[in-house]
C-alpha positions in Angstrom: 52.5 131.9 106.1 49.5 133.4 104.5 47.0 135.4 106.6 43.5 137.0 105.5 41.2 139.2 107.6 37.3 139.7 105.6 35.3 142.4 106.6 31.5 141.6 107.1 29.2 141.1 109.4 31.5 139.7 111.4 36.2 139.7 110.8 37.6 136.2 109.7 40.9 135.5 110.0 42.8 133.0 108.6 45.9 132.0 109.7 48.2 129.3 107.9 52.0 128.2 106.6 52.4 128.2 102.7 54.8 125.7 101.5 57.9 126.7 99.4 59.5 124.9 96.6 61.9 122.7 98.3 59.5 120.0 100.1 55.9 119.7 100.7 53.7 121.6 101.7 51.9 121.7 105.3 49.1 123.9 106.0 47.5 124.5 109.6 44.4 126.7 109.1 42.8 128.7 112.1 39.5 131.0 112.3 38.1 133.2 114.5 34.9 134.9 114.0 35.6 138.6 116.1 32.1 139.7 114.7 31.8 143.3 115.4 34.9 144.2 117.3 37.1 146.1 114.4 33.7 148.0 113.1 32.0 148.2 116.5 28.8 146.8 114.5 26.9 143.9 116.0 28.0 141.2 115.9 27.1 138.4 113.6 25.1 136.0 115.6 26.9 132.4 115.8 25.7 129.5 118.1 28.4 129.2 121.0 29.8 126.0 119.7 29.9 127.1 115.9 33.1 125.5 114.4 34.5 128.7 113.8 34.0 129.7 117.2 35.8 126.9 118.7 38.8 127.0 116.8 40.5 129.8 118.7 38.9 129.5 121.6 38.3 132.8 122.0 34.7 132.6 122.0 32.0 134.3 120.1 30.7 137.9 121.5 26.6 137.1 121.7 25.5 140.2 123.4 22.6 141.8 121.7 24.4 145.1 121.7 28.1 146.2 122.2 28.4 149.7 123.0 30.6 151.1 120.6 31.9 154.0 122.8 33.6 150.7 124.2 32.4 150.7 127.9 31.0 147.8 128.2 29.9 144.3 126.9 26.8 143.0 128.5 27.0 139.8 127.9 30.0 137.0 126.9 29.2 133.5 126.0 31.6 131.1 125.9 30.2 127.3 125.3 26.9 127.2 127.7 28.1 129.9 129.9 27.3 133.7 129.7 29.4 136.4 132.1 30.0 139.9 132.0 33.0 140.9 130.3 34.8 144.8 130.3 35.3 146.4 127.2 38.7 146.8 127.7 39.7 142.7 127.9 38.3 142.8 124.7 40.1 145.7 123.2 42.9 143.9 124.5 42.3 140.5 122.6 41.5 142.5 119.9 45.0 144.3 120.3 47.0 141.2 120.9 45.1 139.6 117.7 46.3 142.2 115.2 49.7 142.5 116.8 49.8 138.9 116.2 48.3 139.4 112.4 50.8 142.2 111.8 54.1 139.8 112.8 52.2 136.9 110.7 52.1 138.7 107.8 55.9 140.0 108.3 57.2 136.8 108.4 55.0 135.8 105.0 56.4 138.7 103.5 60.2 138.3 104.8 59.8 134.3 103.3 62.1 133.8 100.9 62.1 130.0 99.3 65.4 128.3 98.7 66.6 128.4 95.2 66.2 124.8 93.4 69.8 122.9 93.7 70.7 119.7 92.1 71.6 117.6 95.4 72.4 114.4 93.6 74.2 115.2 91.2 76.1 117.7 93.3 76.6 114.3 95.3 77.3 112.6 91.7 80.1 115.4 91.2 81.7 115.2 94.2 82.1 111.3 94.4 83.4 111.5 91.4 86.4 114.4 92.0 86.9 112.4 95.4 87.6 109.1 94.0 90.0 110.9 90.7 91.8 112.7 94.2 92.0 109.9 96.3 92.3 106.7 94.5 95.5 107.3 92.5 97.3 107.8 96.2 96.0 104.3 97.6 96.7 102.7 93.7 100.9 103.9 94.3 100.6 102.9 98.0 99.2 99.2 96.9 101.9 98.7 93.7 104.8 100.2 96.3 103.6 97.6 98.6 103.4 94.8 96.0 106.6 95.8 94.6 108.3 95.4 97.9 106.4 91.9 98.3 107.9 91.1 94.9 111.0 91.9 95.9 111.5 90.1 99.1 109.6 87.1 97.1 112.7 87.3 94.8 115.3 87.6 97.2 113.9 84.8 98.8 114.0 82.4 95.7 117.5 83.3 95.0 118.2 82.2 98.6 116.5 79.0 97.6 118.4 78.6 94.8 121.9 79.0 96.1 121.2 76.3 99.1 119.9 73.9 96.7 123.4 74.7 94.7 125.2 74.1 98.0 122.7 70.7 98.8 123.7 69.8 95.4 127.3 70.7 95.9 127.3 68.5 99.3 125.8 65.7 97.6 128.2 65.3 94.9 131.0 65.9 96.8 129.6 63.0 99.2 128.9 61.2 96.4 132.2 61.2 94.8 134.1 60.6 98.2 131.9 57.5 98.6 132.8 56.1 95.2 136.1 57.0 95.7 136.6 54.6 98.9 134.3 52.2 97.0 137.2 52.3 94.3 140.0 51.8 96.6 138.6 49.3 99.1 138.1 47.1 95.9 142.0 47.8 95.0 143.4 47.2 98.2 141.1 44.1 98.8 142.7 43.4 95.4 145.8 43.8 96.3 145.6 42.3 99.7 144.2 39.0 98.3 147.0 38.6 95.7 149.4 39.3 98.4 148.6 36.8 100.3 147.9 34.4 97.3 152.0 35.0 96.4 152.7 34.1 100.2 151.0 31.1 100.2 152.5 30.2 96.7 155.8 31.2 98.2 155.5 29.7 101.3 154.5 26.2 99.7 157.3 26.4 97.4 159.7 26.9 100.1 158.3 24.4 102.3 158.5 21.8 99.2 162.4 23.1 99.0 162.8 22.8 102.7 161.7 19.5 102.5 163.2 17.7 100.1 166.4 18.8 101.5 165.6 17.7 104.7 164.8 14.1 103.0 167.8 14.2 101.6 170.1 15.2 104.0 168.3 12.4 106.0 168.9 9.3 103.2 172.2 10.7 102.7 173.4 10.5 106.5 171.4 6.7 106.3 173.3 5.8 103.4 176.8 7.2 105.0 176.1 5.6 108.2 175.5 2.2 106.9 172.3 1.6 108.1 170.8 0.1 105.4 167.6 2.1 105.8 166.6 0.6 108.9 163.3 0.9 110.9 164.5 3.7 113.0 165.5 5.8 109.7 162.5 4.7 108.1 160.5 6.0 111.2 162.3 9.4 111.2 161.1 10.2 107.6 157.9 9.6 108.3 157.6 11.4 111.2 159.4 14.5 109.0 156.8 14.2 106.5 154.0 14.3 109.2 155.2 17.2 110.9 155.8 19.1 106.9 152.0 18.2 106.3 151.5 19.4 109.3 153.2 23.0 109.1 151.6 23.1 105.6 148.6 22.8 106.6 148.5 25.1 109.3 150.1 27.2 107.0 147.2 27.0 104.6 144.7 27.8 106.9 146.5 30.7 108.2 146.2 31.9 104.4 142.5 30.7 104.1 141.6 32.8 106.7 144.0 36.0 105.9 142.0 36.3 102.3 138.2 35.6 104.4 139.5 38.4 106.8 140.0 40.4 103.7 137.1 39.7 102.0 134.8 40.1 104.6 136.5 43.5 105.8 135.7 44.7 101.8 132.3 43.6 101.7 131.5 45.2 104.8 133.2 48.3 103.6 131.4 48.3 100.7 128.0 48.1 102.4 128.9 51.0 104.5 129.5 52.8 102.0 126.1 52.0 100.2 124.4 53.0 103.2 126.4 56.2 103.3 125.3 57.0 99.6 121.6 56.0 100.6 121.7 58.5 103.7 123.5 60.9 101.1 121.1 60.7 98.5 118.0 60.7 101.4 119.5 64.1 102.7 119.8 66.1 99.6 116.2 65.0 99.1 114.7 66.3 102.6 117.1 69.3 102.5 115.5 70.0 98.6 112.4 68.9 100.2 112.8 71.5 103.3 114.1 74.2 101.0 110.9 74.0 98.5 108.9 73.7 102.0 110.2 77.4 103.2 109.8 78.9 100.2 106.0 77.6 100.0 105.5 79.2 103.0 107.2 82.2 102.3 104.9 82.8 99.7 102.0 81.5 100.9 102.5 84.1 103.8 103.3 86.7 101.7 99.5 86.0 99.5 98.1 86.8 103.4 99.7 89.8 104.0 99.1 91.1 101.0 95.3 90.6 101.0 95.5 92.3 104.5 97.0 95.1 102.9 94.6 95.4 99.8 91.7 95.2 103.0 93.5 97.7 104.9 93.8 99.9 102.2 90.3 99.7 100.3 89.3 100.5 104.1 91.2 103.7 104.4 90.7 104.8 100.6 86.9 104.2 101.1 87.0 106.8 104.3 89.2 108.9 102.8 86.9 109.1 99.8 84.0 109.6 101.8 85.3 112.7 103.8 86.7 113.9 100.3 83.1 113.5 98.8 81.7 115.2 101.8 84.4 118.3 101.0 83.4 118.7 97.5 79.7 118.2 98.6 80.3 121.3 100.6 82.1 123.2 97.8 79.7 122.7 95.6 76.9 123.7 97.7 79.2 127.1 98.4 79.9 127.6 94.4 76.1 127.6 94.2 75.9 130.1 97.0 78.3 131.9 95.4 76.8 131.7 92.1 73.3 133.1 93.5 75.4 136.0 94.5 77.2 136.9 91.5 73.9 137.3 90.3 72.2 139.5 93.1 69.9 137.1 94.3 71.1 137.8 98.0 68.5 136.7 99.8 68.2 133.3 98.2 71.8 132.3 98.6 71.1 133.8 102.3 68.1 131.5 102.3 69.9 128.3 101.0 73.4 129.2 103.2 71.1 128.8 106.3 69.5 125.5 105.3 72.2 123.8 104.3 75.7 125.3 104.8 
């Protein structure tokens, strides 16, 4: 803070703050006009509101004489009003001024301006030693984390894989077990059919057999008995052919309706089984279907997670970094300190530790 005290007529003293070289400057300047006081001369003659009389407010000394033996002051003016004023108040302001001056121009002297520092690039440096620390950490935490992802992802598909084999497996299975009793209901309806076919054939052949026999047994026992073929004979033939059309007829719609039995039975186990390879075939396409589905989903939460995780981590690795950047910050300002040291230059890294550190 630079002071100045000019002998005259009357003591002006200035007192103000310099400005280093770190920011701008700010100066507050302040006079007093003491006139006389420090020579014991008369004082310069001021009007009471003078500018340089008002800035300290100390007043200018107007009396036409000050006894220099310092008894007395006859006369004090301060704006419009004059009073008697001891000598010794005076020697007193006058005392408490240059005690004042002297620690003024102790702390210009002790002033020491901080050294000139490079704050951004120190900032520059230590953003850049942060992120070279810090970065490579939260890069291995991220691939670790994908690589886990990945793995579970491919465990996953394999799991997929094997129940489609064993859908796949079911299904043909099924499938072959329905073709199977597709084949055999056809044979034994086959089979069946021409069974009863040789029945009927048999049966009719038997029947014609039977009857002729019969026929013959009954002419013969006419003929032997003399009758001549009479009306009662002739009646009893008839009748036996009757009841043979009869029996062969029932007989034939008993065989009619053995092979419609049988027919129907196969076509109705064929349809059940078509159903059965439609519910087959519907089944291995929901359980594909369902399979795919859970997979999807798998994957699609595994994309959320892992953009949580890149979040989570750009999050900590950006506060991590910043209390990194604010440690080299720190070392960089000490290096300098240190630095200023090494070279002697004490007081400034005294200077700059108290400002900043």
């Amino acid at each position: 803070m630079p002071l100045s005290v000019t002998q005259g007529p009357s003591y002006n003293v200035s007192v103000g703050s310099g400005s280093g070289n770190q920011g701008t400057s700010r100066n507050t300047r302040k006079k007093t006009n003491i006139g006389g006081l420090l020579s014991g001369g008369a004082p310069s003659r001021q009007p009471a509101n003078s500018a340089s009389s008002r800035r300290l407010g100390v007043g200018t000394i107007s009396a036409k004489q000050l006894n220099t033996t310092g008894q007395t002051v006859k006369t004090f003016s301060s704006g419009n009003r004059s009073l008697s004023t001891p000598s010794s108040q005076v020697n007193d302001s006058i005392s408490r001024l240059t005690a004042e001056i002297a620690a003024l121009t102790a702390a210009q002297n002790s002033f020491v301006a901080a050294p000139s520092f490079d704050f951004q690039g120190n900032l520059a440096r230590a953003r850049t030693n942060a992120k070279s620390t810090i970065s490579p950490t939260y890069v291995d935490k991220l691939e670790l984390f994908i690589n886990g992802q990945k793995a579970k992802r491919d465990q996953k598909e394999s799991e997929a894989e094997l129940a489609r084999e064993s859908l796949e497996l079911d299904f043909n299975q099924s499938i072959d077990n329905i073709d199977r009793s597709r084949t055999r209901t056809n044979e034994d309806s086959s089979f069946n059919l021409a069974e009863i076919d040789r029945n009927e054939d048999q049966f009719q052949t038997l029947e014609g057999r039977q009857f002729d026999d019969q026929r013959l047994e009954q002419i013969a026992s006419v003929v032997s008995g003399g009758g001549g073929g009479s009306g009662v004979d002739r009646r009893l033939l008839s009748a036996q052919i009757e009841n043979r059309n009869l029996e062969s007829e029932a007989q034939v719609r008993q065989f009619t309706n053995e092979k419609r039995v049988e027919e129907l039975g196969r076509t109705r186990t064929l349809e059940d089984l078509a159903a059965s390879e439609e519910i087959t075939q519907l089944s291995r396409e929901l359980g594909d279907r369902g399979i795919n589905l859970s997979l999807d989903s798998f994957v699609e939460n595994q994309g959320i997670e892992e953009r949580y995780e890149r979040f989570s981590l750009q999050l900590e690795e950006s506060q991590a970094i910043r209390q990194e950047t604010q440690a080299f910050e720190q070392k960089g300002q000490q290096d300098f300190v240190a630095s200023l040291r090494a070279q002697g230059r004490n007081r400034e890294a005294e200077r700059f530790a108290e400002l900043y550190l």
